[in-house]
GULODO-50950 format. One record per atom (N, C-alpha, C): x, z, y. Coordinates in steps of 0.02 Angstrom, whole numbers, padded with zeros to 5 digits, always signed. Layout:
BEGIN
XZY/...
***
This chain:
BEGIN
+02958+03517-00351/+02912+03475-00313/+02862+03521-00277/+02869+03517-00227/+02797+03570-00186/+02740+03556-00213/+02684+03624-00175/+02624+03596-00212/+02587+03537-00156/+02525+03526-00165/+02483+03469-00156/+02436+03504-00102/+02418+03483-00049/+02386+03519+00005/+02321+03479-00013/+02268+03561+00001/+02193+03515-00017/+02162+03510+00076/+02129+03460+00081/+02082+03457+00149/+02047+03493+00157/+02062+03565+00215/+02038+03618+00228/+01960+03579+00270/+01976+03542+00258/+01883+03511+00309/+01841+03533+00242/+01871+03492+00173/+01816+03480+00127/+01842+03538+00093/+01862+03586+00103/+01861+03663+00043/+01822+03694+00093/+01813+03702+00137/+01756+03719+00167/+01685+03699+00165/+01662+03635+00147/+01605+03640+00131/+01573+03609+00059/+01623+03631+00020/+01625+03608-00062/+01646+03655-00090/+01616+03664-00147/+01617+03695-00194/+01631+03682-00265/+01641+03711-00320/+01636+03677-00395/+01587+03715-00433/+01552+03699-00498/+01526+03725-00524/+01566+03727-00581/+01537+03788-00643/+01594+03802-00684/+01589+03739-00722/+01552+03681-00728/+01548+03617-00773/+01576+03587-00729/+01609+03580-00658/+01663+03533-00624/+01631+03492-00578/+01561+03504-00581/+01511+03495-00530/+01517+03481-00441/+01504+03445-00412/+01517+03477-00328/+01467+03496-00303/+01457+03556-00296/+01404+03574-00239/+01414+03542-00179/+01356+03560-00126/+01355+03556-00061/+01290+03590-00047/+01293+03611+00028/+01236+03627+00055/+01197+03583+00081/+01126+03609+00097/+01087+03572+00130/+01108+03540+00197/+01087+03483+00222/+01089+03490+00308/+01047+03508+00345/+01055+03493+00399/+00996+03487+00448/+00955+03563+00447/+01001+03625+00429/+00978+03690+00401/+00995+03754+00461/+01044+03728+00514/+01057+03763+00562/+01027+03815+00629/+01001+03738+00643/+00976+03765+00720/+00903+03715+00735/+00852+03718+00774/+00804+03663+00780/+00744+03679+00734/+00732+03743+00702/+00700+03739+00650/+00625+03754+00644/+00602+03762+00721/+00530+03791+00724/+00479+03730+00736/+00497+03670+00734/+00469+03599+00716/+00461+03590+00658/+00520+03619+00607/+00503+03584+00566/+00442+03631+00497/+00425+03587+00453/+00390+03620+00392/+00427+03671+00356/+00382+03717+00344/+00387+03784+00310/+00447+03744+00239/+00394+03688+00183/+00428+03673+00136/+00493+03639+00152/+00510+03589+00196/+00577+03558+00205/+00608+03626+00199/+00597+03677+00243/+00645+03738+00274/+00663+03761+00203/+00618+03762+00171/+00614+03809+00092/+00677+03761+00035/+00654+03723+00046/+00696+03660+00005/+00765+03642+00028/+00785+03665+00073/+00840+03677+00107/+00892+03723+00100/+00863+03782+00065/+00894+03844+00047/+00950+03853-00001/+00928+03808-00052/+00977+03818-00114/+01033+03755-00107/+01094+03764-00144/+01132+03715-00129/+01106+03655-00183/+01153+03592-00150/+01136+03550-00213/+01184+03506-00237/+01176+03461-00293/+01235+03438-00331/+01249+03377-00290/+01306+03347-00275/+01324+03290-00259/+01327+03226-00291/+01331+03167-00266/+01309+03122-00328/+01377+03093-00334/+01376+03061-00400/+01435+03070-00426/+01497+03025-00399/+01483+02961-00354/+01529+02933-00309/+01550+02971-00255/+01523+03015-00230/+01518+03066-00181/+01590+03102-00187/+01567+03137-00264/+01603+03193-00288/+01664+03182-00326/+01675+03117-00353/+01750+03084-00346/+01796+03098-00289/+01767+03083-00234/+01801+03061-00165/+01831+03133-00158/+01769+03185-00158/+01806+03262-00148/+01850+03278-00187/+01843+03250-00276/+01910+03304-00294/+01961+03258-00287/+01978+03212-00257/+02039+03173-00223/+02047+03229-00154/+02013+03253-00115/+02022+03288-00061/+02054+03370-00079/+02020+03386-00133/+02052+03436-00156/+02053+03471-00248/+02122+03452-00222/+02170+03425-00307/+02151+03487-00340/+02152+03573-00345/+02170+03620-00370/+02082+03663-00382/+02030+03624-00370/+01969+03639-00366/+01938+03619-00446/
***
């Protein structure tokens, strides 16, 4: 049986944590940023956990994660 192709959209911007977790990054973190507040910008930095209907949907997107 071949293997199972994961959605190169969402292995690109997902991650796992070693507890099976989904990361993601911030948004809105790109471009546009001299409007905004020092703290949003700051709070923006680190990744964060997905909530958990979210993070169902991804590991249906990618099986081997």
């Amino acid at each position: 049986m071949p293997k199972m192709k994961s959605k190169r959209s969402a292995a690109k911007r997902f991650s796992f944590t070693g507890t099976g977790k989904v990361k993601r990054a911030s948004a809105n973190h790109r471009h546009n940023m001299t409007h905004k507040a020092q703290s949003v910008k700051v709070g923006q930095r680190r990744t964060k956990i997905l909530a958990s209907g979210d993070a169902a949907l991804v590991r249906l997107m990618l099986p081997y994660g």
